[in-house]
N, C-alpha and C positions, 0 to 999 in steps of 0.2 A: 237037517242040522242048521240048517242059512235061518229058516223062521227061529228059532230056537233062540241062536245070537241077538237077530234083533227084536226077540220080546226080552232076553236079558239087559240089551242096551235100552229100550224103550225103559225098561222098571225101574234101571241105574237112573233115566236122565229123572226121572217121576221123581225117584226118594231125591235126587238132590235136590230138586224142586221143590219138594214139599218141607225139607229142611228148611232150606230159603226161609221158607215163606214162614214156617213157624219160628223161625229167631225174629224176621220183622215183625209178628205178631206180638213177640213176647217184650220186643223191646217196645212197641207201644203202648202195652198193655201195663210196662213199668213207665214212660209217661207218663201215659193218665193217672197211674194212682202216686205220683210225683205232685203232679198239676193239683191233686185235690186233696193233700193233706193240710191239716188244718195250720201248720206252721204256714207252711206255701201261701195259701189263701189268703193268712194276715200279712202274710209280705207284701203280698200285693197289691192287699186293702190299702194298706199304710204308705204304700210306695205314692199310689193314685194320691192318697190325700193331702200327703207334704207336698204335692204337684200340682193341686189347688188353691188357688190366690186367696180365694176367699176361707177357709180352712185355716189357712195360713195365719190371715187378717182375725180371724176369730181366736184362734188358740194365741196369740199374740194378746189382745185384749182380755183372754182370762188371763194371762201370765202377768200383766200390766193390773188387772185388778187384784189377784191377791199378792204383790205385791204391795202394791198403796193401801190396802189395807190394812195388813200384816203392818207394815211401819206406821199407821196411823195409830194402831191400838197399842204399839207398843208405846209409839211417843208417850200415848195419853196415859196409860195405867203406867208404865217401866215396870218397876219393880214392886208398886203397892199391892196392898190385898184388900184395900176399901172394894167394899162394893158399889160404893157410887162411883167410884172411878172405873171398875169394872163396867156398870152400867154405863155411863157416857161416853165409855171408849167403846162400846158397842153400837149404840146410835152413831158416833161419829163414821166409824165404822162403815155402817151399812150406809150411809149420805155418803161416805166417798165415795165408797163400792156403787151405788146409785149414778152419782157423776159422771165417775170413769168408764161406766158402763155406755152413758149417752153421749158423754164427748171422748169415746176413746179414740174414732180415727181422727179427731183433732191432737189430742194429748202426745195418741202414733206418730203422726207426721212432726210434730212440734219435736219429741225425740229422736227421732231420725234424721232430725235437720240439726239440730244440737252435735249428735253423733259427728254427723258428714264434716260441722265444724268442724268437731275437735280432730276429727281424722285429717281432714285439710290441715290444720295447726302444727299437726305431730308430723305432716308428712314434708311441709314449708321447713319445721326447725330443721328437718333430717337432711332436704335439700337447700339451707341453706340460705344465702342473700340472693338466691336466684328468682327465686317466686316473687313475681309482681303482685300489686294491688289489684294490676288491670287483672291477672289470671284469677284472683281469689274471688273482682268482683261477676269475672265471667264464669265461673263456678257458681256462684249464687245463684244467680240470674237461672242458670241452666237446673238445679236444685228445685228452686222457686216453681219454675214452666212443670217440672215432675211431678209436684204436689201439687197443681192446681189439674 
């Protein structure tokens, strides 16, 4: 009778054990197929790349080219339907796009310093007569050393 009990306690500890062990499987097993769905994948893709300076510096420079473009063709044609105006606003067009393309991290930093101004400007009116000259020219200064 004594062996009896503990092959029943030995098979009880077994099955709870092997419970165990297959809920950690299964909960792995929905990991992995968590980890490699194709939503998931791109989150991650996408998380990495906004986390990339250069990425960053690149999708910036497409968004600064068609913008300049975009207003360059509108300037030129507005509202005509000449086709010479169509045509000139297309060369114009692709030479800016050309441009902005080879001086974009100049154009970049040239607007970001613009920006820094004006946010400097709006943040002096908001504080006030308190903001010195020295602090706006010790701003620059520290600006300027950024971009170089």
């Amino acid at each position: 009778m004594n062996a009896k009990k503990l092959y029943r306690k030995e098979i009880q500890e077994l099955e709870l054990k092997r419970d165990r062990e297959f809920a950690l499987m299964k909960e792995e097993i929905r990991i992995g197929y968590e980890y490699i769905q194709p939503v998931n994948v791109l989150k991650r893709t996408l998380s990495k790349a906004a986390a990339s300076p250069e990425i960053r510096s690149d999708l910036l420079t497409i968004g600064l080219n068609l913008v300049t473009s975009s207003l360059t063709k509108k300037i030129v044609v507005g509202k005509s339907e000449s086709p010479t105006k169509k045509w000139l606003a297309n060369v114009i067009q692709g030479l800016v796009t050309t441009y902005v393309s080879k001086k974009g991290d100049t154009i970049q930093s040239g607007l970001l310093g613009m920006l820094h101004q004006l946010l400097k400007k709006l943040s002096s009116i908001n504080k006030g007569p308190k903001a010195t000259s020295q602090e706006a020219e010790a701003s620059e200064t520290r600006h300027v050393n950024e971009a170089a």
